[in-house]
C-alpha positions, 0 to 999 in steps of 0.5 A: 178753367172749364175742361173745354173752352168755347170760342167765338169764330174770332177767337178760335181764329187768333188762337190758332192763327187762321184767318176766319175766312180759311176756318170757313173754308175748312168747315165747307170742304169737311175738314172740320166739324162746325161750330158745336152749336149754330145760330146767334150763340155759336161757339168752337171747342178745343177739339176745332182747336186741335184739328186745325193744328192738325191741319195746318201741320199737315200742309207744313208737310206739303200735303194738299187738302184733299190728301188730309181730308182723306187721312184725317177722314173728312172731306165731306164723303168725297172718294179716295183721291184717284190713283196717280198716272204717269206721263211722258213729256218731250220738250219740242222747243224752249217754249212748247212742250207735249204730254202723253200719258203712259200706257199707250199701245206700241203703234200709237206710241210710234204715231206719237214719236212720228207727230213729236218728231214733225212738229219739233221739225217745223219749229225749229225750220221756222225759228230765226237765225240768230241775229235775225229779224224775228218778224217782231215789227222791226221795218225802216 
């Protein structure tokens, strides 16, 4: 056995069992290098092999891409993946809810309890009883 195979894209996708399209996916977003030689003879090394591996153990662990583009170094020069912010959400109603990000000033928190507070106001004021006609088309 030679110490390091060479693979067609079909083969390199039944050993590590990644369709063709997603090692291509891989390959443009750069998280793995392209085939060790291009064109009509092009082939894949037990290096791509691995990476995949490496790869598709990682989003077992719920990483995203772009978060194992970074750690493995990849990721076609992009920059490091932006710092998380926080946000506050309140729940208007069942079926709306309102998302600020944290860090805003004291009044324009107030501003924005007042608004929060309106809205849930006239949503509720203009929900229907319960048992009610809701306005969904129900006339004789």
């Amino acid at each position: 056995m030679k110490p390091s195979s060479e693979y067609t894209l079909a083969e390199l996708a039944e050993q590590s069992q990644t369709p063709a399209r997603t090692i291509r996916f891989y390959i443009a977003r750069g998280l793995l290098e392209g085939p060790a030689r291009a064109g009509r003879g092009a082939f894949y090394t037990d290096a791509h092999l691995e990476r995949i591996a490496r790869i598709r153990k990682l989003q077992g662990e719920g990483r995203m891409l772009a978060e194992i583009a970074v750690e493995l170094g990849g990721g076609g020069g992009e920059a490091a993946l932006p710092a998380p912010e926080a946000w506050w959400q309140y729940e208007v109603s069942s079926d709306v809810k309102v998302m600020v990000r944290d860090g805003a000033g004291p009044w324009r928190m107030r501003l924005i309890r007042t608004a929060v507070a309106e809205l849930t106001g006239r949503l509720r004021a203009s929900e229907p009883e319960e048992g009610g006609n809701d306005g969904g088309g129900n006339r004789e």
